[in-house]
N, C-alpha and C positions, 0 to 999 in steps of 0.2 A: 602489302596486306595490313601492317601496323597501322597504316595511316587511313587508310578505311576502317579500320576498328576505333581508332582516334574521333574519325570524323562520326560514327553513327554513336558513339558515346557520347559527344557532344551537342550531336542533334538530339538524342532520348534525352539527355538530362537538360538541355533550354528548353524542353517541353514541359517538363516536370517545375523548372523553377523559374522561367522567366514568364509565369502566366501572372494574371491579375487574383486571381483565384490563391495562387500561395503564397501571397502577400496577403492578403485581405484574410485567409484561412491563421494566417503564424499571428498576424495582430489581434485577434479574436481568441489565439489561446494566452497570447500575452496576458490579453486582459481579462479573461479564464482563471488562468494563475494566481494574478497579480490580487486578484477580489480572493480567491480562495485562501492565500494565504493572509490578508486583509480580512477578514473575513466581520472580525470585530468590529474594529475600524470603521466599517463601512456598517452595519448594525448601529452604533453611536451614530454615523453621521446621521443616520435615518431616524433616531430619536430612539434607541436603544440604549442603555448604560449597564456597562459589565461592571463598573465599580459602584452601581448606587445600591448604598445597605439599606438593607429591610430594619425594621424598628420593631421588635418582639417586645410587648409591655406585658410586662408578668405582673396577676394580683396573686400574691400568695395568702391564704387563707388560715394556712395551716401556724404561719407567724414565725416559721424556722427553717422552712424549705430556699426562700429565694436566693442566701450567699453560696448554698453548695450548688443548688441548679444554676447558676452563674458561675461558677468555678466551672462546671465542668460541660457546660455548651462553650464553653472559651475554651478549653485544653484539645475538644477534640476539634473546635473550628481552626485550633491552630497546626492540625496535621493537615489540612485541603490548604493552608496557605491563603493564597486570595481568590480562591476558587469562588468560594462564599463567604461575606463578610453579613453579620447583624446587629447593631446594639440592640444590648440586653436592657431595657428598663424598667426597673421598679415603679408600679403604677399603684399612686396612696388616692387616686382619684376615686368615684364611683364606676361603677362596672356601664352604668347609662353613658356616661363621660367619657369613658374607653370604647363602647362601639361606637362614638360619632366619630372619636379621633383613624377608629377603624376607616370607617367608610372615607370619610374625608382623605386621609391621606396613606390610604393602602397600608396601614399598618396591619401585625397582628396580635391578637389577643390570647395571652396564653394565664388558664387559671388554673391553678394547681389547691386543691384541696383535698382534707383528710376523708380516710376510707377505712370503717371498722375493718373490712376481710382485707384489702390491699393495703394497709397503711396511707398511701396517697392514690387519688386518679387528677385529672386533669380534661380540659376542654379549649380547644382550639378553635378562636374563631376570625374570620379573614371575609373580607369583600369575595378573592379568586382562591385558587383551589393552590395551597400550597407547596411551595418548589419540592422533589422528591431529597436533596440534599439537606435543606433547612428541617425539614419533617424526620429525617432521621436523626440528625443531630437534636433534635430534640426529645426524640424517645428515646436515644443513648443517654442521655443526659438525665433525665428522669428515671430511666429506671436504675442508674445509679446511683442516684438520688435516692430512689426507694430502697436500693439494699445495703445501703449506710444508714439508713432511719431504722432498718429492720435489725439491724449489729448494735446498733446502740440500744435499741429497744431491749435489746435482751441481754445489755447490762456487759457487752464484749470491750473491752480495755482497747485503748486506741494504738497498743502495740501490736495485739492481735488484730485488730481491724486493718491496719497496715501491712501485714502481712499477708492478711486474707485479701487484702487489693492489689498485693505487689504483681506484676507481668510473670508470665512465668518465661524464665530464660532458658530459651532454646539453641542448644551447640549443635551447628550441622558438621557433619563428620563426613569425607568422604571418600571409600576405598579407593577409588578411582582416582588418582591423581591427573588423567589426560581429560576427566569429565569438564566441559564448559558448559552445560546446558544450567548456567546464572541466571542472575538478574538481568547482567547485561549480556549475558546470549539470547535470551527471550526479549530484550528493546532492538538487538540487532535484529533478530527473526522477526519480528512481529509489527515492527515499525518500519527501521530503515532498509530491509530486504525488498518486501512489496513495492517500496518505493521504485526503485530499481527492477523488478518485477514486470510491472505495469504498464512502463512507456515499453520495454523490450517487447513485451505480449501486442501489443498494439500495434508496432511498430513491424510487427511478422505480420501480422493480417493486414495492413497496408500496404506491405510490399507483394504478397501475395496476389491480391486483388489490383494492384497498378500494372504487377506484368501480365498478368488476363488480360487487363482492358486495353494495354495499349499495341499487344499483340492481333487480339479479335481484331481492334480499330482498322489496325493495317490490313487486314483479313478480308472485312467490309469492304471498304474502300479502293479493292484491288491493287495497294501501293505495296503489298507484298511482293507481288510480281516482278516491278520493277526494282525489288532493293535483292533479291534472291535473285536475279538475272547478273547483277554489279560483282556482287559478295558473297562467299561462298557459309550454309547453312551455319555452320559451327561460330563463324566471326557474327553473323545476324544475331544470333544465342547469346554467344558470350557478351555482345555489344549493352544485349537488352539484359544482362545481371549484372553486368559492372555500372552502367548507369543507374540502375534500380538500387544496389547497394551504397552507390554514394550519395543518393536520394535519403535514404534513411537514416544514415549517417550524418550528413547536414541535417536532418530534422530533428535528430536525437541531440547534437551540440547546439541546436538554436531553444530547445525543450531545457536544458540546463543550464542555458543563458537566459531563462525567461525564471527561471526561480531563481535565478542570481540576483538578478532583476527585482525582483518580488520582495526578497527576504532583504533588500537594499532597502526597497520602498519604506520596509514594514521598520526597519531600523531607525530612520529618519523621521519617520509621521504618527508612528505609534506608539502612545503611552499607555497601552492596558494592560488589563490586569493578568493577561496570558504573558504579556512579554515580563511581567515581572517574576512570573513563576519561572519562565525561562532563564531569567539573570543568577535565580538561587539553585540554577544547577550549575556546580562548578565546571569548570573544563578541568584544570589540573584535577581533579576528582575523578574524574571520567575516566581519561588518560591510564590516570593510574589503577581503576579497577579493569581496564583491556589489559594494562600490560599485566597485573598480577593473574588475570587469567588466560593470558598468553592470546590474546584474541588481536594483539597489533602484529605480533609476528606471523600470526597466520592470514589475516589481513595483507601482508605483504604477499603473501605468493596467490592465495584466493584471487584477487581482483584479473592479476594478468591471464589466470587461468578461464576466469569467467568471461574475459573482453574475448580472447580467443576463440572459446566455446560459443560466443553470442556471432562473433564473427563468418565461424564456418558452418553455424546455425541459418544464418541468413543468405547462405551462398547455396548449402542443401536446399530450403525451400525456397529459392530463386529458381532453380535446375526445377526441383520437381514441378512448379507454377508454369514456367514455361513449354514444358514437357506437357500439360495436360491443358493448355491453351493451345498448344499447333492441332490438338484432335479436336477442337471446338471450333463450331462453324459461326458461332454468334455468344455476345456477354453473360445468356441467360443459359446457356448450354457449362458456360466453363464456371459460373454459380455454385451448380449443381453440382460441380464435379469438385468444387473448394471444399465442399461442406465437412470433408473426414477431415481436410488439414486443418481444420477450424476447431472440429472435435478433439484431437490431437494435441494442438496448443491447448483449450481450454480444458483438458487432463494436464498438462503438466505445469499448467499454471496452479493450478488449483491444489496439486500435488507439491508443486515447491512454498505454497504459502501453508499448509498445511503436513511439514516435514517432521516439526519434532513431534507429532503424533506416533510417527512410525518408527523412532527408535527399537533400533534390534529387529527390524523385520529385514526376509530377505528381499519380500517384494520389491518395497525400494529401493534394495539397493539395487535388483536386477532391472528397475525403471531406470536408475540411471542410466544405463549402459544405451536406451534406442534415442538414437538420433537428434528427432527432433524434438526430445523436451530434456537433453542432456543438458541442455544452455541453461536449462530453468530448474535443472536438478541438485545437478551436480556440486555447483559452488554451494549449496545450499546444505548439502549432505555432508561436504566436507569441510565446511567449516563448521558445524554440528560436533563433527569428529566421528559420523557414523559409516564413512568410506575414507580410503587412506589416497596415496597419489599413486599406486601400482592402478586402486579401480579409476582416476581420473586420466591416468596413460590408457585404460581399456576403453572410456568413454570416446577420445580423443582416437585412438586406431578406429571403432567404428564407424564415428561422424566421417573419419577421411574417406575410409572404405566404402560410406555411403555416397560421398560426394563423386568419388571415382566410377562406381556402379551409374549414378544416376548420369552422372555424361558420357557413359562409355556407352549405353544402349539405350537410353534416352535422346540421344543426338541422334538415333538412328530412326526413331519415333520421329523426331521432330520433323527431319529431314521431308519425311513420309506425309507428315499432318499440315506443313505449312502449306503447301499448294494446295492443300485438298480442301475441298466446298461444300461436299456431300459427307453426310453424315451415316451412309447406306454403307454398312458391311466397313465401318471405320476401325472397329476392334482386332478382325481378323486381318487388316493389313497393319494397322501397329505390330500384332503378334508376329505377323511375318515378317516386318522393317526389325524386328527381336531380331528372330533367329538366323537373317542373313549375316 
């Protein structure tokens, strides 16, 4: 019997990978990938430039404005780093002489003059409509500009004016000592979770719809008959979720060997102005703000917990796919019938990227606990720290309890629905293949 389970595992999965189609399909997201994380890169090559600076020519009018408005368009362009770079220049030409330089070489024109009610206004002029970065950095700038003209105007000593500019320092205090919800809890949530997220979410609706279709396939074709004549229903089942599962498996390690790939590429070929924002985030920095808020020690047990949970995530809606494809008599029938587990994922996807919303609620936490969005919850919630490991052992008894229910009279469904061709009175013998 193993060895017929051997051999139809290995016919299901040479169908799935030795086609033309998943070759051609995997080099297509390679180069998917490879451009998305490239993204610049390939932007420059096509005559884009992430590092070419704009030219701000300032007339100042007012004859006292221009070195503090250039102090302080510098101090805030120096918090974006190389996000956005401009020189600032002082422009002693005519104002005729500064829009040719305008128009000619896409510069812009910035004139700052005195204003009886405002002290200063200003006017900006540009061939295009200016970038929303550059445009605020310039009204920060200015209007700080204006309320140091307005401190001196009225005669305030430069000790007070420094202290009427100084930041005000803010000490976060927190009774909670097991709280993580940081900085870098919010770049892990926000960033690197979705990441992870995403191919998983994807990766259940492909597998979902591969055992529909290659179930009907057989259905169509009448090769049903002859493999359920050989092999008995339960090995046909399990045949087509252990293949199905190491289908997505292989496609999820070839998915993380193609940003491997990518982030190599981008290593070697890329000098912009993104990767040098990336060089001034330290790693030993990093490091040390996870471990001072304990997010590497949790880290260690999170991940095994979530591979786990993704794993008997994918074996539950392998059983339940299969199960509601032996009642379907054709592709467009078992569609129809995906559509809740489709709704289902996309609640708990959507619910795991939008977690620390729900701190302290009990809704999520009682989300955690059903089945199939436990995968996409749970790690989420408890590395948050809003569920401990007693509700991820309760998460973990369900999913089993789910996967046990769904093969214990769902095989009996099955048994019922593979042979079957009509669609006439199909409910009330499923209910009956239930209850014998």
């Amino acid at each position: 019997m193993m060895n017929k389970l051997k051999y139809l595992v290995k016919v299901s999965l040479n169908k799935k990978i030795k086609t033309k189609w998943f070759v051609i399909i995997n080099i297509l997201l390679l180069i998917l990938i490879v451009g998305l994380v490239n993204i610049d890169s390939i932007v420059k090559f096509f005559g884009g430039d992430f590092e070419e600076k704009t030219n701000i020519l300032v007339i100042d009018n007012t004859n006292i404005s221009y070195d503090e408005f250039e102090k302080n368009y510098l101090e805030y362009q120096e918090i974006l780093s190389d996000i956005n770079k401009s020189n600032i220049i002082k422009y002693n030409k005519t104002k005729q002489e500064a829009l040719k330089e305008v128009e000619e070489e896409n510069s812009i024109l910035l004139e700052i003059n005195n204003d009886e009610d405002n002290f200063i206004n200003a006017t900006i002029t540009s061939n295009e409509k200016v970038d929303a970065i550059t445009m605020q950095l310039v009204n920060t700038a200015l209007n700080n500009l204006k309320t140091n003209i307005a401190l001196n105007y009225y005669n305030i000593d430069n000790n007070m004016l420094n202290l009427i500019n100084k930041a005000v320092n803010i000490e976060s205090i927190r009774l909670d000592e097991n709280s993580n919800t940081d900085e870098m809890m919010e770049l892990l949530m926000g960033v690197i979770f979705p990441i992870v997220i995403l191919p998983f979410f994807m990766l259940t609706l492909f597998l979902v719809q591969m055992i529909g279709a290659e179930i009907n396939e057989e259905k169509s074709t009448r090769g049903m008959e002859i493999i359920i004549s050989n092999v008995p229903a339960k090995i046909h089942l399990a045949s087509k979720i252990i293949a199905s599962n190491l289908f997505v498996i292989i496609q999820g390690l070839i998915l993380v060997f193609d940003a491997f790939i990518a982030m190599l590429v981008r290593i070697f070929t890329s000098n912009s102005s993104i990767n040098n924002l990336v060089e001034q985030i330290k790693v030993s920095e990093v490091f040390t703000s996870l471990s001072q808020n304990g997010l590497i020690d949790s880290l260690v047990y999170v991940i095994p917990i979530m591979l786990i949970l993704m794993l008997l995530t994918f074996i539950a809606y392998s059983l339940l796919s299969g199960v509601l494809a032996s009642m379907t008599t054709n592709l467009e029938d078992f569609q129809q019938l995906q559509t809740p587990i489709v709704i289902i994922s996309m609640v708990g996807y959507y619910l795991a990227i939008m977690a620390t919303m729900f701190d302290g609620s009990i809704f999520i936490k009682i989300a955690s606990y059903i089945p199939f969005i436990s995968a996409l919850l749970t790690p989420a919630l408890l590395l948050l720290g809003q569920i401990g490991i007693i509700d991820v052992i309760i998460s973990l008894i369900i999913l089993i309890l789910t996967i046990f229910l769904l093969y214990k009279y769902g095989l009996k469904i099955y048994k019922v629905g593979i042979l079957n061709y009509s669609s006439t009175g199909l409910w009330k013998k499923m209910f009956k293949a239930m209850k014998s």
